[in-house]
C-alpha positions in Angstrom: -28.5 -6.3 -8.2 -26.8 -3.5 -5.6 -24.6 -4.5 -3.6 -23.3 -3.1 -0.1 -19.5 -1.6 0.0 -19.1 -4.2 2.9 -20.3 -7.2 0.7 -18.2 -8.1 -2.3 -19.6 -8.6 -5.8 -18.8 -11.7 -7.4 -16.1 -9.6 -9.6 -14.8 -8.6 -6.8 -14.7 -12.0 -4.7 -13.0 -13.5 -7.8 -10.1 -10.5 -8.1 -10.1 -11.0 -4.5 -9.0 -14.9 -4.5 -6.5 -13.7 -8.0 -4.5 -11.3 -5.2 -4.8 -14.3 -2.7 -2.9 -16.7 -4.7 0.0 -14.3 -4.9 -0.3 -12.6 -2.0 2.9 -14.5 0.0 5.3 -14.2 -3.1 5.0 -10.6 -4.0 4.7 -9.8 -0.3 8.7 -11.8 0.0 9.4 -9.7 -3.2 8.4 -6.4 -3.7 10.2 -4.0 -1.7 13.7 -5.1 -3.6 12.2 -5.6 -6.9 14.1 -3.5 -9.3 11.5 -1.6 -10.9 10.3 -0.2 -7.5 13.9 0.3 -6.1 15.0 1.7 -9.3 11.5 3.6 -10.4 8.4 3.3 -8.5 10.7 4.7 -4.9 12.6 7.6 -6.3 9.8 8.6 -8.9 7.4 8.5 -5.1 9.8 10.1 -3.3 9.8 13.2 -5.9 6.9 13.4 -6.1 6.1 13.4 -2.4 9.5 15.2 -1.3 7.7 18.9 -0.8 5.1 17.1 1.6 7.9 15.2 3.1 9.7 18.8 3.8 6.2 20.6 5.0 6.0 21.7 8.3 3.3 19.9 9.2 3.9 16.6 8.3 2.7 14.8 11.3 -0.2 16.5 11.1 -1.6 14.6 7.5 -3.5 11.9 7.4 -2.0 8.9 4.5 -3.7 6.3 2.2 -2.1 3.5 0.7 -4.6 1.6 -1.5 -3.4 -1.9 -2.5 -0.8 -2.2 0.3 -0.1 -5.8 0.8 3.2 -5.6 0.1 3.4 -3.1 2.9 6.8 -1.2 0.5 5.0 2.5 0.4 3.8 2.3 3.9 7.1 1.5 5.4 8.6 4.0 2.5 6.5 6.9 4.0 7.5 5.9 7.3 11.2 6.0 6.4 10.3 9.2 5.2 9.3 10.7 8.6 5.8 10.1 8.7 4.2 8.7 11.9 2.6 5.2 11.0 0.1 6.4 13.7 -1.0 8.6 10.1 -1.1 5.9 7.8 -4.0 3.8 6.8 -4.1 0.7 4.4 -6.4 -0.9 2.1 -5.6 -4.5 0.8 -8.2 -6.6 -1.2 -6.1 -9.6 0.0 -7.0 -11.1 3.2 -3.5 -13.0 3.0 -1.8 -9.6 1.3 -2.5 -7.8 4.7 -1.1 -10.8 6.6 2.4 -10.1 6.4 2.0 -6.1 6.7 
């Protein structure tokens, strides 16, 4: 059976109500969990740091696939890019509640 990008398969609906049920807690959590502070931020940061540097930064366009949490999006922001350029994608209904 095809299915249309808009409607979810039943995979999907299931991983969807998984991320649900922990949406709230990782949402309160992630941005000072130690691996991110300690690895995921400054292993992002150089990897991002000459596009963070370019001249034209305002002028890109950002994705941040599985942003519940909402930690990269406000980590490129701190980085100088206009939120105005970034776009999210949660599978979470709740994860995008608190973003």
């Amino acid at each position: 059976m095809k299915h249309s990008p808009s409607t979810p398969t039943p995979q999907q609906a299931d991983m969807a109500k998984v991320y649900d049920n922990g949406a709230e807690a990782f949402q309160a959590e992630a941005p000072g969990l130690f691996s991110w502070r300690a690895l995921g931020a400054p292993a992002l940061y150089n990897a991002l740091r000459p596009t963070f540097e370019a001249p034209n930064l305002e002028d890109l366009r950002w994705l941040d696939e599985g942003s519940a949490s909402g930690r990269i999006v406000q980590f490129l922001i701190d980085h100088g890019v206009p939120a105005r350029q970034i776009d999210g994608v949660e599978i979470s209904h709740r994860g995008t509640q608190g973003s």
